[in-house]
C-alpha positions as a printed Julia matrix, in Angstrom:
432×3 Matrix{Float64}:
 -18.37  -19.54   28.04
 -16.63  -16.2    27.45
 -16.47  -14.83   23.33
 -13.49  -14.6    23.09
 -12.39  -10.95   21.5
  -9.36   -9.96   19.33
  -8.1    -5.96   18.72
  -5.97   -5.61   15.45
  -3.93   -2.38   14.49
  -2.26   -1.82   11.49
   0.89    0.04   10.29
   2.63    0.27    6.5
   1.39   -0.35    2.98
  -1.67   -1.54    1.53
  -0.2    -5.18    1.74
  -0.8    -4.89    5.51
  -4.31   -3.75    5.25
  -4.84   -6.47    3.24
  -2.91   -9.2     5.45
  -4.58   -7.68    8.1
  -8.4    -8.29    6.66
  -7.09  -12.03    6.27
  -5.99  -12.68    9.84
  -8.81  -11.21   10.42
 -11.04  -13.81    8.48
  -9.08  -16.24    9.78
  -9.57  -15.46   13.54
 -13.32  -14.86   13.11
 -13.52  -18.44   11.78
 -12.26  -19.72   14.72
 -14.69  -17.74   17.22
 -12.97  -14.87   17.79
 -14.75  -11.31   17.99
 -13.35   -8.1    16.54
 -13.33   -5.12   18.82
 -12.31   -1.71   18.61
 -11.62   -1.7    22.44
  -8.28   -2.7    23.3
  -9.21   -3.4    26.67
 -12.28   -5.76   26.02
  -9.66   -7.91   23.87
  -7.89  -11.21   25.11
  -5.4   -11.15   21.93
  -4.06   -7.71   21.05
  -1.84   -7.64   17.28
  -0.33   -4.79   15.45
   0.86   -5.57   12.35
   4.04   -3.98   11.53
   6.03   -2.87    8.38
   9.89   -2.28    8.14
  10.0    -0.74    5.02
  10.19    2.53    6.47
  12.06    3.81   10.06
   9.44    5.14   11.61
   7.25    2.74   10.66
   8.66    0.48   12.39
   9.18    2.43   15.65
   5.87    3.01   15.77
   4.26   -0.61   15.66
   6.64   -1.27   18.53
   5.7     2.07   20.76
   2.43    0.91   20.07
   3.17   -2.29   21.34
   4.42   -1.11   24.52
   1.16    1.08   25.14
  -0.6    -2.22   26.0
   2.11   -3.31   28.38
   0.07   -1.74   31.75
  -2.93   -3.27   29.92
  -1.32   -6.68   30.28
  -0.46   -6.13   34.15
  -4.37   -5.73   34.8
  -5.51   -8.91   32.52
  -2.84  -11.69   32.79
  -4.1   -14.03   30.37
  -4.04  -11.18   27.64
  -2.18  -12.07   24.44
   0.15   -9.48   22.77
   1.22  -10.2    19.2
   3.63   -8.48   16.71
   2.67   -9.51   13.41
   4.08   -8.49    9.75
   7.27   -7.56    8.33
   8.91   -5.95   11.77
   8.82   -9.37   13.06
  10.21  -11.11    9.87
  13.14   -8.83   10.03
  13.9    -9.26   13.57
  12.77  -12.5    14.57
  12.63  -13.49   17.9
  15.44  -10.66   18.9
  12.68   -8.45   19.99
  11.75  -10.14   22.98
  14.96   -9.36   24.1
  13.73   -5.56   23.98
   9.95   -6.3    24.67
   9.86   -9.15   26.72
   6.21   -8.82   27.79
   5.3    -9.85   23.49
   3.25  -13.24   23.08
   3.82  -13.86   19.85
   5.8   -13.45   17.06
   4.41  -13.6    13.79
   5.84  -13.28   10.05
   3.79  -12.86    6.97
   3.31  -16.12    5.81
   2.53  -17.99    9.16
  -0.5   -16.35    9.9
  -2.4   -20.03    8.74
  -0.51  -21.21   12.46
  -2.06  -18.04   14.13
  -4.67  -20.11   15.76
  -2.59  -23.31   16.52
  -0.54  -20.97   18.28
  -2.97  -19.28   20.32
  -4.08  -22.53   21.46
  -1.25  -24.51   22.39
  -0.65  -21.19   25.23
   2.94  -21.86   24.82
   4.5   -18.81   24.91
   6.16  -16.6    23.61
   5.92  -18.49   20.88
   7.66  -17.29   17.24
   6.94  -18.44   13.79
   8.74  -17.0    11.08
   9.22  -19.08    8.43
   9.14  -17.79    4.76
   7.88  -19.68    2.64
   8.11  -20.28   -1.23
   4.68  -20.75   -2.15
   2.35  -19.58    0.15
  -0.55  -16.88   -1.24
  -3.3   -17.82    1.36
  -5.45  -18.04   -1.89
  -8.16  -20.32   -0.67
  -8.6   -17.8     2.81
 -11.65  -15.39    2.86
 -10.4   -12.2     4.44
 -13.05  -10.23    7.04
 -12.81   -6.64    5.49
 -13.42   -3.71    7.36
 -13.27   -0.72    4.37
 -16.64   -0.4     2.75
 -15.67    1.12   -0.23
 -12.66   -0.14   -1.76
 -11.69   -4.37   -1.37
  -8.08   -4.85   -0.58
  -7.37   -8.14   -3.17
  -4.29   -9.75   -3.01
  -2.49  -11.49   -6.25
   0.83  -12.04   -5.53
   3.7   -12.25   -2.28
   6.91  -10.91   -2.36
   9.45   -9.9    -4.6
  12.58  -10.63   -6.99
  13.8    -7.35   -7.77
  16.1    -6.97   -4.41
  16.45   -3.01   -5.15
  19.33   -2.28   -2.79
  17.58   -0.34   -0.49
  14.5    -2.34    0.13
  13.76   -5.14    2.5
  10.79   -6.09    1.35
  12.44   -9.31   -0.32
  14.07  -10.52    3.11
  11.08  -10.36    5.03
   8.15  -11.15    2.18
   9.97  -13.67    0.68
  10.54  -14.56   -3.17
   7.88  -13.46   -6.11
   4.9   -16.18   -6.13
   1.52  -15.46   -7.69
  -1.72  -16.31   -7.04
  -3.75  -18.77   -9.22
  -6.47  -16.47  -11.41
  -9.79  -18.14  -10.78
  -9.02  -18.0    -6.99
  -8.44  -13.65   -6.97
 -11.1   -13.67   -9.59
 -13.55  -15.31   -6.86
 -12.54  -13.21   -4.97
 -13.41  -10.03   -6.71
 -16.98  -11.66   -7.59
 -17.41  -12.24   -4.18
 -16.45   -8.72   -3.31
 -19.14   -7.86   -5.92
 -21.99   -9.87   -3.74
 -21.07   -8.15   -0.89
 -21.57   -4.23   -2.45
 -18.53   -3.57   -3.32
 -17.91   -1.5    -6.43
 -13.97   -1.07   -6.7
 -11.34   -3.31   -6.1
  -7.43   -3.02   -6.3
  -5.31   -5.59   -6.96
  -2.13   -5.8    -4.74
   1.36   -6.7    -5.27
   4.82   -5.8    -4.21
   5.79   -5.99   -7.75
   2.08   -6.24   -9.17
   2.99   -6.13  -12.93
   5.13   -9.18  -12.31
   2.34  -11.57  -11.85
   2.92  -14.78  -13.61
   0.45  -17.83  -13.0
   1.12  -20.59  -15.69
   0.28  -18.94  -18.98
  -1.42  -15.74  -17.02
   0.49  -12.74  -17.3
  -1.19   -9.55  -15.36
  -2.36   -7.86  -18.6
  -4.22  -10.82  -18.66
  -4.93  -10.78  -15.16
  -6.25   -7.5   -14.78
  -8.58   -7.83  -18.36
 -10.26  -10.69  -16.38
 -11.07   -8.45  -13.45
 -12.34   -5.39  -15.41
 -14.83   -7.5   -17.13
 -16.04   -9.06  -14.2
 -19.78   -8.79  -14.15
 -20.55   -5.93  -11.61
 -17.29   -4.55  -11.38
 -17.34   -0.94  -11.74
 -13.8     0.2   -10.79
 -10.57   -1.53  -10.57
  -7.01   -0.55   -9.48
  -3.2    -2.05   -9.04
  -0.28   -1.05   -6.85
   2.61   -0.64   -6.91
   3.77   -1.43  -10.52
   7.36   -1.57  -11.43
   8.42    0.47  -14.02
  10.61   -1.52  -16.24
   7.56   -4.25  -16.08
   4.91   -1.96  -17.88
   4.91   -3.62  -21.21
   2.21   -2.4   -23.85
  -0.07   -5.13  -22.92
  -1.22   -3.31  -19.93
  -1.61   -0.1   -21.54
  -3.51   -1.11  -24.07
  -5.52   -3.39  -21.65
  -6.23    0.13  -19.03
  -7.05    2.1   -22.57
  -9.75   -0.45  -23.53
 -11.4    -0.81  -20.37
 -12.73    2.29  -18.79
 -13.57    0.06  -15.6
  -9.63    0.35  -15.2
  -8.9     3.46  -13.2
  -7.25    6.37  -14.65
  -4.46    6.14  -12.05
  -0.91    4.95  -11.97
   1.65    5.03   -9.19
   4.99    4.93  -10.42
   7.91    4.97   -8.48
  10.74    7.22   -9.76
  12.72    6.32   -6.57
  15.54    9.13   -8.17
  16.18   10.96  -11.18
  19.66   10.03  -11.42
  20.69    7.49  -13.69
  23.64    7.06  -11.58
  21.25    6.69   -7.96
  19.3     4.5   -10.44
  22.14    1.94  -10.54
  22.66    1.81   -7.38
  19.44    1.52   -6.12
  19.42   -1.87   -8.56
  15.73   -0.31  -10.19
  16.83   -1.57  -13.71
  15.79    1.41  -15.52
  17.5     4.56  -16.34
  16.15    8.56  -16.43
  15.54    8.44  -19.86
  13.66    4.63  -19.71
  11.53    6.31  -17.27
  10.31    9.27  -19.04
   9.35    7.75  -21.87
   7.72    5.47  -19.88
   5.55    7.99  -18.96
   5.28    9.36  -22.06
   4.11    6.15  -23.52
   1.4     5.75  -20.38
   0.32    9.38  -21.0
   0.1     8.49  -25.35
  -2.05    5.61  -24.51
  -4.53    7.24  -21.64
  -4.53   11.02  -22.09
  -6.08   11.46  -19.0
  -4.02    9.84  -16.36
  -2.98   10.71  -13.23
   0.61    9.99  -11.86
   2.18    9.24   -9.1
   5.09    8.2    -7.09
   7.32    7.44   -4.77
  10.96    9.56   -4.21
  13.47    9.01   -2.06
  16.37   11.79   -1.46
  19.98   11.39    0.45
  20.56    8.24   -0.96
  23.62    7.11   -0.3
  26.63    8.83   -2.63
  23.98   11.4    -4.2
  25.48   14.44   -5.41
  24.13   17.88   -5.48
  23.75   17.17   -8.84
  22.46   13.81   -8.55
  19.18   15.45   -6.72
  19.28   18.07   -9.44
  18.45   15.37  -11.76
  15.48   14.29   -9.59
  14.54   18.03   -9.44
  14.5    18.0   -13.61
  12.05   14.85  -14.39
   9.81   15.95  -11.05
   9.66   19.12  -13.55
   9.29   17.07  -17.03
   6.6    14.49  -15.39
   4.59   17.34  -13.52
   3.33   14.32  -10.92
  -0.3    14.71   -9.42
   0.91   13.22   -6.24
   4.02   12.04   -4.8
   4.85   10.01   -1.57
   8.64   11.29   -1.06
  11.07   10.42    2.17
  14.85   10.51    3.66
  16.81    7.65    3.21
  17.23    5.46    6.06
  19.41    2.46    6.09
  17.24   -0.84    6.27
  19.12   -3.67    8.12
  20.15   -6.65    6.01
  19.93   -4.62    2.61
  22.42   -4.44   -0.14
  22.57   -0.53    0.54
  23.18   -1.14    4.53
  26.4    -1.72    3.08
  27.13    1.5     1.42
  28.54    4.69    3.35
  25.69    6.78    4.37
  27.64    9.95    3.43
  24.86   12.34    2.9
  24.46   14.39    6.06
  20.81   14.82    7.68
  20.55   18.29    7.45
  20.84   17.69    3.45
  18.42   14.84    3.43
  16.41   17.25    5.44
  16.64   19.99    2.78
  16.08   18.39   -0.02
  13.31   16.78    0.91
  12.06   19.97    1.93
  12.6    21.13   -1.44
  10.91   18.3    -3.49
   7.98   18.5    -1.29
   7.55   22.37   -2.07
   7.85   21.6    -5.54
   5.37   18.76   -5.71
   2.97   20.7    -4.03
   3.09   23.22   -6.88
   2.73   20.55   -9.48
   0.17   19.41   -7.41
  -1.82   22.28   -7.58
  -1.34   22.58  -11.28
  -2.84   19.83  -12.38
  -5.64   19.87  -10.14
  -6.48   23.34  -10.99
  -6.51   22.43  -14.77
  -9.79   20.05  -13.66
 -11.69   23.06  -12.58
 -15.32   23.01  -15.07
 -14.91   19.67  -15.52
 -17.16   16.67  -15.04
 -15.78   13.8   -13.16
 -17.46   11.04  -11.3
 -16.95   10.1    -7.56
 -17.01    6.82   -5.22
 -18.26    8.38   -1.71
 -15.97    7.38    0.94
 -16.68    9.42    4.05
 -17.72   12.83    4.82
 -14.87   16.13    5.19
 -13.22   16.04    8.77
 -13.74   19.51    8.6
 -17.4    19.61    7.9
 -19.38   15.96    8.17
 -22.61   17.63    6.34
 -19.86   17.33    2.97
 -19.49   14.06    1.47
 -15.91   12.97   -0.04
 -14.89   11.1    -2.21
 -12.4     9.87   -5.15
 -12.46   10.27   -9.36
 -11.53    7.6   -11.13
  -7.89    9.69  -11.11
  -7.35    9.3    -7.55
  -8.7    12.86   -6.82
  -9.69   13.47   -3.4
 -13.29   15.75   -3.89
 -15.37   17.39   -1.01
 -18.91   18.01   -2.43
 -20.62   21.32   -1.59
 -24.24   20.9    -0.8
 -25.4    17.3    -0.98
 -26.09   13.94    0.41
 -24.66   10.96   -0.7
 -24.18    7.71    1.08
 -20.93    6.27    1.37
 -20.5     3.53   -1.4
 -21.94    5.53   -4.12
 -20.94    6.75   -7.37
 -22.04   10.18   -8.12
 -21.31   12.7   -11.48
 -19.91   16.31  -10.06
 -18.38   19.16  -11.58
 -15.58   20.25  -10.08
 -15.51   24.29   -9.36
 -12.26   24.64   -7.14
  -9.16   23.35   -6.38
  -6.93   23.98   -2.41
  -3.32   21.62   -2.55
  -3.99   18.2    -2.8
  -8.16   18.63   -2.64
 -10.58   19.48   -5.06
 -13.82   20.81   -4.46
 -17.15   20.2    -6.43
 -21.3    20.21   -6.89
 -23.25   17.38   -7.73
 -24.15   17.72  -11.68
């Protein structure tokens, strides 16, 4: 009998990664073969995400790459999983006709039964209220860093996000099952972990809050470094901080969307928070762990923002002096609260300002990286330089990306290095 062999491309957030290691698991389980060869595969799947436009585009270009593959092997199965297929359903086989399946993020337990019933194109998108695939053993394919997820969805409906229309409402995973989970990550080699969540700091299992949570993890026996993303900022409570400050397993890294400085974009944007409950949010993260690293997410030309709305992102970029920054246009998201609004801020603006935040977070950037230069950080090796494969990288605690000058490390390992220069977003350092 044939094996039976499955190819699996991923697009979007961490989430994905993650969902992707658990179809994954769940297709291995059932006989399938992973490949890295699209055309030895019988079932081809990208999993998409809709959170951003071109995110989106891509997963379905990609999609259509396969369609001469399809013409040469018949019985070939082409999926669209994830968040691009929540959103649109079973419209898109009006557009890409030669798709298999259809698959939204919490029927990938019915992958298999709908493989095997051949009945296509077939489309299952139903969101559900309680599913968190907690009992599933995902097939990971990092060997540094385990993708572990604790929670699905999310209640904050910002008005420019989808995420809650096509992952569904906030449910959280039970605590001994993601705690298994990390232990078992543990057996297998694995020294850090990050926990995932839309809204991460929202967990809520029964009595468990995620300060509570995420003390379990860190003193998990073996555990050497933990992470979370994305927290929300009006959800970091004390708790946590004083949980990270305790527990110097916890990685001294936050990501914290800003989204915009404006209190006014704030409102809009339905983030809860103002500019000044931000900032000294940061300045009580930065009280509790001196040492921090920051970073976030911006978006510019949301709709109605001023010239002096942006100039009010311009002043906390400026106050916060952010290590990193993932920053975008606005693009209206189908089926959003902010679809609604009048997107009056021309593209040549968006295009400028983002210009202009990028420039500036580059500088910041720099700043604080240079300010590491003499000192001694460790690093989890991850890979070697693209530029030079005889120079291992890898990560401090911080998030830092570090090339190392001169040694040999194998990928997995944690190794002390001083760091003696700093280029943009990249540090450079010797093995101490």
């Amino acid at each position: 009998m044939q094996e039976k062999k499955f190819y699996l491309e991923t697009y979007g957030c961490q989430m994905n990664e993650a969902d992707s290691e658990l179809v994954s698991g769940i297709l291995q389980q059932t006989g399938y073969k992973l490949t890295d060869t699209p055309a030895e595969a019988h079932l081809i799947l990208v999993n998409s995400c809709s959170v951003r436009e071109n995110a989106d585009k891509r997963a379905l270009a990609r999609l259509s790459q396969f369609k001469s593959l399809k013409r040469r092997k018949p019985d070939l199965l082409l999926g669209l999983m994830g968040c691009v297929a929540q959103r649109d359903k079973g419209k898109v086989l009006a557009e890409l006709p030669y798709i298999d399946l259809v698959i939204g993020p919490d029927s990938y337990r019915n992958l298999t039964n709908l493989i095997s019933q051949k009945n296509v194109p077939a489309v299952d998108v139903r969101l559900s209220r309680t599913e968190t695939y907690s009992e599933l053993v995902p097939s990971r394919k990092t060997k540094v860093n385990a993708w572990v997820s604790i929670m699905r969805g999310c209640d904050k409906f910002c008005s420019f996000c989808i995420v809650p229309l096509v992952r569904g409402r906030e449910r959280s995973r039970p605590p001994a099952s993601i705690i298994d989970e990390v232990r078992r990550a543990v057996d297998q080699g694995y020294k850090e972990v990050t926990l995932l969540g839309q809204n991460v700091n929202a967990y809520h299992h029964s009595e468990w809050r995620f300060p509570d949570l995420l003390q379990a993890v860190a003193t998990t026996t073996g555990i050497q470094r933990v992470r979370f993303t994305s927290p929300h900022p009006s959800d970091f409570d004390l708790k946590t901080l004083t949980v990270i400050r305790d527990n110097r397993q916890i990685c001294r890294h936050l990501h914290l969307p800003l989204q915009a400085g404006s209190s006014a974009v704030l409102k809009r944007m339905n983030r809860n928070y103002t500019q000044q409950d931000y900032l000294e949010t940061v300045a009580r993260i930065r009280e509790y762990i001196p040492s921090v690293a920051i970073s976030t997410d911006i978006i510019v030309g949301f709709p109605g923002e001023t010239e002096a709305d942006f100039e009010e992102t311009l002043k906390v970029m400026e106050l916060v002096q952010f290590d990193a920054a993932f920053m975008f246009k606005y693009s209206i998201r189908p089926g959003t609260k902010a679809a609604q609004f009048v997107d009056d801020v021309p593209d040549a603006v968006k295009g400028q300002r983002l210009k202009t935040i990028i420039t500036l977070q580059k500088k910041h950037t720099l700043t604080r990286n240079t300010a590491l230069i003499g000192s001694n950080q460790t690093i989890l090796i991850e890979g070697v330089s693209r530029k030079n494969p005889e120079e291992p990288i890898g990560r401090t605690d911080s998030n830092k990306l570090v090339v190392v000058k001169n040694a040999k490390c194998a990928v997995g390992e944690i190794m002390p290095v001083q760091i003696i220069k700093a280029t943009g977003v990249t540090l450079f350092g010797k093995i101490t």
